[in-house]
C-alpha positions in Angstrom: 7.9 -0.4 6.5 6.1 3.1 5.9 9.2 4.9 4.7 10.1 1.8 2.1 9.4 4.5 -0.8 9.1 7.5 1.0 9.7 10.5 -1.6 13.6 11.8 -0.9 13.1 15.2 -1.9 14.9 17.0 0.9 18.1 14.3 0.8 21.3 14.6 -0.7 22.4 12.6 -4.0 24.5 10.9 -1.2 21.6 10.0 1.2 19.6 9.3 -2.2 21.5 6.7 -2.7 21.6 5.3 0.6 18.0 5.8 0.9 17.2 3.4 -2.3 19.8 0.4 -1.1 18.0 0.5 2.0 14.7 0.4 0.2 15.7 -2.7 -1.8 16.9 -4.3 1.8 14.0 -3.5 2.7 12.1 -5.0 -0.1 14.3 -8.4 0.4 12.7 -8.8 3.8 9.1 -8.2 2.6 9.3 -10.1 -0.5 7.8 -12.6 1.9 7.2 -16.1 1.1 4.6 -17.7 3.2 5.2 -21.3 3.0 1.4 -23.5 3.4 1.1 -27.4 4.6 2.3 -28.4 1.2 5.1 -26.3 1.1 3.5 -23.7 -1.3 4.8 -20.2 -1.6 3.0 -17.1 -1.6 5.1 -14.0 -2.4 4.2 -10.2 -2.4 5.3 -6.6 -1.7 4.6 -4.2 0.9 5.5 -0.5 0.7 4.3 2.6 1.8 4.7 6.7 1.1 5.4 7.1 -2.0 4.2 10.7 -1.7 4.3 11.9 -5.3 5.6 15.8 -4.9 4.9 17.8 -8.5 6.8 20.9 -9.0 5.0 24.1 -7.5 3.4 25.5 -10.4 -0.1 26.1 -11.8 0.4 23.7 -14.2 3.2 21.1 -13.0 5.0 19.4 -16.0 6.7 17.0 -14.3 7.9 15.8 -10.1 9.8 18.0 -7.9 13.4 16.7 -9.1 13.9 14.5 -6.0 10.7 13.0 -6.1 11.1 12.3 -9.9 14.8 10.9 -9.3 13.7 8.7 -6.7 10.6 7.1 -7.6 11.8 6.4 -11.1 14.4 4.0 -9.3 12.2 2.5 -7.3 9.3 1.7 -9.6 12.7 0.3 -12.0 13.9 -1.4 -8.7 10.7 -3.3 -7.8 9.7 -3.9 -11.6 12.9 -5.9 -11.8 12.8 -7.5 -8.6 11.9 -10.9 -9.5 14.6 -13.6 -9.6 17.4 -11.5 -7.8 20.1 -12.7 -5.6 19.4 -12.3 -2.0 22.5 -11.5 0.3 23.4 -14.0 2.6 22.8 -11.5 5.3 19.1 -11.9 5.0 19.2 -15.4 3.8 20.2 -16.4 0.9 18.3 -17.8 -2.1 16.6 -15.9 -4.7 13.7 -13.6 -4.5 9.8 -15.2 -6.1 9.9 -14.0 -9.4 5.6 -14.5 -9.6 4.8 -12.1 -7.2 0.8 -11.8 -6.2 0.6 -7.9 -6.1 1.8 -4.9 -4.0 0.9 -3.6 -1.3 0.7 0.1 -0.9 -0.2 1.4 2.6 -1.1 5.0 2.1 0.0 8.4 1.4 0.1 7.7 -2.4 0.4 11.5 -3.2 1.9 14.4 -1.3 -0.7 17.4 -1.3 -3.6 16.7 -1.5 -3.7 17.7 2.5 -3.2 21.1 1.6 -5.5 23.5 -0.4 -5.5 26.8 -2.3 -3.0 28.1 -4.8 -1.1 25.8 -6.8 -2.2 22.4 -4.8 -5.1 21.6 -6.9 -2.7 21.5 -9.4 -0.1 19.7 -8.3 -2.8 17.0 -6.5 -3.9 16.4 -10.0 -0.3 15.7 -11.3 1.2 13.8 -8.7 -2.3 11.5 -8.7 -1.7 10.8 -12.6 1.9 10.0 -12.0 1.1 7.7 -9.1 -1.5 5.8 -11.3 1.2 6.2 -14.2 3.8 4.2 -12.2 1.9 1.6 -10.3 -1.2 0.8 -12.6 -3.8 -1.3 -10.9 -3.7 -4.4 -12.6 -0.2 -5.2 -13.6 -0.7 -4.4 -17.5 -2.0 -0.9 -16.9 1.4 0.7 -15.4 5.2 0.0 -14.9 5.1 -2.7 -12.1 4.3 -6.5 -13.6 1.9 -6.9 -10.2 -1.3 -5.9 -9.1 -1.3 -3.1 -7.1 -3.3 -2.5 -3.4 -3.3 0.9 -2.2 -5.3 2.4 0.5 -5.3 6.0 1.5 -3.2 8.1 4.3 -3.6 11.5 5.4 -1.5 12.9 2.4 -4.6 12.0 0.4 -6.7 13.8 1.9 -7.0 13.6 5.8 -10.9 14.3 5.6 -11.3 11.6 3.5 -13.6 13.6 0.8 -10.9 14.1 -1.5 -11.2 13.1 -5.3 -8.6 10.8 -4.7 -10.4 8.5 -2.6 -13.1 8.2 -4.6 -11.0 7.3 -7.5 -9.9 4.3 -5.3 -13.5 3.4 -4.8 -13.7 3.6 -8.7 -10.4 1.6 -9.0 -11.7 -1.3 -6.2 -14.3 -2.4 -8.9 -11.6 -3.2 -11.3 -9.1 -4.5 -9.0 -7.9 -8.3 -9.2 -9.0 -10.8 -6.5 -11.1 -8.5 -4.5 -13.8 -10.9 -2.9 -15.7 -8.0 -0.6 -15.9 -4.2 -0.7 -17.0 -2.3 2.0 -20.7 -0.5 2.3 -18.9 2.8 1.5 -16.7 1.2 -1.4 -13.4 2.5 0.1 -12.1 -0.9 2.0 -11.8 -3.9 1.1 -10.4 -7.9 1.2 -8.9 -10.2 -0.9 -7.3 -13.6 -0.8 -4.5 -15.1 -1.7 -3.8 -18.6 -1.1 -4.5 -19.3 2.3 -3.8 -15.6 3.4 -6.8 -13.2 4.1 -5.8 -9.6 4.0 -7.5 -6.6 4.1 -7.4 -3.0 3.6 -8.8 -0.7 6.5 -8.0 2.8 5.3 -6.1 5.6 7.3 -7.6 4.4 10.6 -9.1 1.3 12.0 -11.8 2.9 14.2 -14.7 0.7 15.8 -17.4 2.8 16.3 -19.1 5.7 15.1 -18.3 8.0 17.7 -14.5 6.8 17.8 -12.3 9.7 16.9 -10.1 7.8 14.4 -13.3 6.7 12.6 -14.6 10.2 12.3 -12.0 11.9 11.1 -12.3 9.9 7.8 -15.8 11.0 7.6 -16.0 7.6 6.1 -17.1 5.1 8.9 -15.5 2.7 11.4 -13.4 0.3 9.4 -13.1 -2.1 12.0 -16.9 -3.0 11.6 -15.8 -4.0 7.9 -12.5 -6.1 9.0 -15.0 -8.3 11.1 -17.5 -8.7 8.6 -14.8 -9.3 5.7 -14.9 -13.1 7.4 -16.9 -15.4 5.9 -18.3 -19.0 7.1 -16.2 -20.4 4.4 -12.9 -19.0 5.8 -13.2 -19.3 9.2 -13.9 -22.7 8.1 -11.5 -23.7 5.4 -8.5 -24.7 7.9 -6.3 -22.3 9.9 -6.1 -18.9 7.7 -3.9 -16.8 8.7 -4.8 -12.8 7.7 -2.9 -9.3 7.2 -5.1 -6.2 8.1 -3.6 -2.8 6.8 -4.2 0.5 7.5 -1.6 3.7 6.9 -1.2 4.6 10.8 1.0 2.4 11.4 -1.0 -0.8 12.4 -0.3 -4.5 10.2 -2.1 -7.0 12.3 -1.2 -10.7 11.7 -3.4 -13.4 12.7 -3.9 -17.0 12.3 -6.4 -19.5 12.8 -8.6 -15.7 13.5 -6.6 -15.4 16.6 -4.2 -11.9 16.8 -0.3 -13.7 17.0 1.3 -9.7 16.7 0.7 -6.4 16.4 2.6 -3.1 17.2 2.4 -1.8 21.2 -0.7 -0.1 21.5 -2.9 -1.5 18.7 
């Protein structure tokens, strides 16, 4: 799932291609439709690593040519993704064509990790491209669909970065948000019966957990349990999606963990 749009800079036109038909595979299989009691869909996206790269210069004019090349297809890609044929192979029908929003599970950018000489620069560029592309509420960019982000290491590992606190600023404009963290990085939303949440790079639990630390930001786990209110531990069997950019996408239902990678 986390190298769905991961930027191709260092493949061949070959292996560009190859890389983009497996994206859109990939995309088939998480345009999910989660089907309720009465047979209601809910559709969305999920990808990660876009990693915008801007040409190494003081003042960047445009994306390293492999980033450019292959982020323009996939923004075109899942833009017209609605309503499309899907192979037998991963079977059949056609794909929602009123998808709920995207989900973007971190490392938006590609430098802002690194400091000094051109970097600011380019962190600037690659930023305003990424917001370019994706927008925020489906009218502000390229993609017809909301968009969820949440922040990797690639946006700054420290988590002091201006980037993240643009995506504080972007959470109080964001559709469907129903709770923000304290620290107004994470945050939940519903849709439908589905709970999800966004916990950031890591999903540490306390303050002296190294995964919470290194954020400087706060154990996000502390948020994912508080991010449950009466009314939806109430409202029937919910069933929730917890993100975070190390690779961790916990599924629950009925508040009771069903799967989760080894180790989480």
């Amino acid at each position: 799932m986390k190298t769905l749009c991961k930027s191709p800079r260092h493949l061949s036109e070959k292996q560009l291609s190859g890389t983009v038909l497996k994206a859109v595979a990939v995309l088939l299989a998480f345009a999910a439709s989660i089907v309720s009691a009465i047979e209601k869909r809910y559709a969305f996206l999920v990808c990660g690593d876009p990693q915008y790269h801007a040409e190494k210069t003081a003042n960047p004019k445009s994306l390293d040519p492999y980033s450019e090349e292959g982020m323009d297809r996939f923004i075109r890609l899942a833009g017209g993704f609605g309503g499309r044929e899907i192979p037998k192979s991963l079977g059949g029908g056609k794909v929602s064509q009123k998808f709920l929003g995207m989900i973007v599970t971190g490392d938006l950018i590609d430098s802002a990790d690194k400091n000094g000489g051109n970097y600011p620069a380019m962190q600037k560029f690659e930023w305003r491209r990424f917001k370019m592309d994706f927008g925020l509420t489906g009218k502000d960019g390229r993609l017809p669909y909301p968009v969820y982000e949440l922040h990797g290491n690639h946006d700054g590992p420290q988590g002091d970065t201006f980037i993240i606190e643009d995506i504080i600023a972007r959470n109080k404009n964001r559709p469907n948000v129903g709770m923000v963290s304290a620290n107004g990085l994470h945050y939940s939303w519903d849709w439908g019966p589905l709970h999800l949440v966004n916990l950031g790079m890591f999903a540490g639990r306390e303050k002296n957990d190294a995964k919470a630390i290194i954020t400087r930001r706060g154990p996000a786990s502390s948020f994912s349990k508080k991010t449950y209110p009466p009314e939806l531990v109430h409202r029937g069997d919910p069933s929730s999606f917890l993100f975070t950019c190390i690779p961790l996408v916990l599924i629950t239902t009925g508040l009771k963990r069903i799967w989760a990678p080894s180790g989480s």
